[in-house]
C-alpha positions in Angstrom: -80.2 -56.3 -94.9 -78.0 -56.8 -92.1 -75.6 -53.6 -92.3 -73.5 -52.7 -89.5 -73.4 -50.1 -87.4 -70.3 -47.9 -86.9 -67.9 -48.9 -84.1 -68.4 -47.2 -81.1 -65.7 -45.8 -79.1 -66.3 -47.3 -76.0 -65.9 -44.9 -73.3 -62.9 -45.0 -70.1 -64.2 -46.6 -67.5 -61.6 -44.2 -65.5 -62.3 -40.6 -66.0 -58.9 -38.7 -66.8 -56.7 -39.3 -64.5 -53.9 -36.1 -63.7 -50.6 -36.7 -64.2 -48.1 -38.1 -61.4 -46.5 -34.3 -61.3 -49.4 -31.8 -62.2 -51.2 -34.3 -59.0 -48.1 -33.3 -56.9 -48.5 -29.9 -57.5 -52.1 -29.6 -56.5 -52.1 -31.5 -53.4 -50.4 -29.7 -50.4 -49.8 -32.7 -48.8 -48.3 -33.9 -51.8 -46.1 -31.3 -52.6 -44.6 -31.4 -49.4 -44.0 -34.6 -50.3 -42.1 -33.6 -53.6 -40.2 -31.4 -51.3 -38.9 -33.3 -49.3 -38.4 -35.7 -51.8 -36.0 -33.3 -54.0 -34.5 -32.1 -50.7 -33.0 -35.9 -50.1 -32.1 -35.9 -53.9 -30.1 -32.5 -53.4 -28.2 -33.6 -50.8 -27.6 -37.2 -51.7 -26.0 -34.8 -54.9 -24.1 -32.7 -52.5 -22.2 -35.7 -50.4 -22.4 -38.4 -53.6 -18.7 -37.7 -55.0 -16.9 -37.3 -51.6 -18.5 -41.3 -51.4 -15.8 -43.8 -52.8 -17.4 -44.7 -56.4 -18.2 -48.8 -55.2 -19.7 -47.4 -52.1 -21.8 -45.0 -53.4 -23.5 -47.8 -56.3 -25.0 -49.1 -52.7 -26.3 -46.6 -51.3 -29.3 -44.5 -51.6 -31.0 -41.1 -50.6 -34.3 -41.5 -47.8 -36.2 -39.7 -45.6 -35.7 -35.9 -44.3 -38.1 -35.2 -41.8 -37.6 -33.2 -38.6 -34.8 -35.7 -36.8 -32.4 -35.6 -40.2 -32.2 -37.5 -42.8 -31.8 -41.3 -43.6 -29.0 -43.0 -46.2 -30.4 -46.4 -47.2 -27.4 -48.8 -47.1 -27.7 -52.0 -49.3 -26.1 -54.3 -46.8 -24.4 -53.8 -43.1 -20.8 -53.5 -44.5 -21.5 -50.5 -46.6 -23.8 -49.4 -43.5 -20.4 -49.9 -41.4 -18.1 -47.7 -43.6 -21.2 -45.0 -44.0 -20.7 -44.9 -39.9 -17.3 -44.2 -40.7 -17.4 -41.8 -42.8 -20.6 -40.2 -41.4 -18.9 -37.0 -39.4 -17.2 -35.9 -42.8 -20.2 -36.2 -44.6 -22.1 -34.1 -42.1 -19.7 -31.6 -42.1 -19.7 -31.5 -45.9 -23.5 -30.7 -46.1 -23.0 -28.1 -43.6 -19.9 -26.5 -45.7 -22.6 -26.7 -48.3 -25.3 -25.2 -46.7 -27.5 -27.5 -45.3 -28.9 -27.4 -41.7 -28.0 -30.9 -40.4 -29.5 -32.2 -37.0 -27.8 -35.8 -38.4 -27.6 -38.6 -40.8 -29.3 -41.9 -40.0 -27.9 -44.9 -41.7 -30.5 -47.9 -42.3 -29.7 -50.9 -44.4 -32.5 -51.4 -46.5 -34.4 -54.3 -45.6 -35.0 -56.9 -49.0 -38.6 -57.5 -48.9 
């Protein structure tokens, strides 16, 4: 007789894996990472509603590193009226809280 075995589970061919966040937090290069990371998010959230509401759909939080931190502009004219506006905003994070060296505008190149 020809009776079949049971199905064998196969086994992972990847081990577990962590997840995204508990990897974050066990890594210290990676959870300076994370900080800075949330540290762009904070302040993007501390200068977003001084932003007029179509400006602000294209534009996004970047970098902070030891030089400032970066706005990533979809296109130069929103880049242009960023410059513009760019001494208020500064001044607002500071009102805020935040140490500011400055704010780099970039338009985000479309790769």
């Amino acid at each position: 007789m020809n009776a079949k075995s049971p199905a064998k589970k196969s086994q992972p061919l990847v081990p577990d894996s962590l997840a995204v966040a508990d990897a974050l937090m066990r890594s210290a290069p990676l959870a300076h990472l994370r900080q800075r990371l949330s540290d762009s998010n904070a302040r993007f959230a501390a200068i977003k509603t001084s932003l007029p509401a179509a400006l602000a759909a294209h534009v996004k939080p970047g970098p902070v590193d030891e030089e400032g931190w970066t706005l990533l502009c979809a296109n130069t004219p929103v880049a242009a009226k960023l410059r513009q506006l760019q001494p208020r905003l500064e001044e607002l994070l500071r009102q805020q809280g935040w140490q500011v060296i400055g704010i780099r505008i970039k338009v985000q190149s479309r790769t």
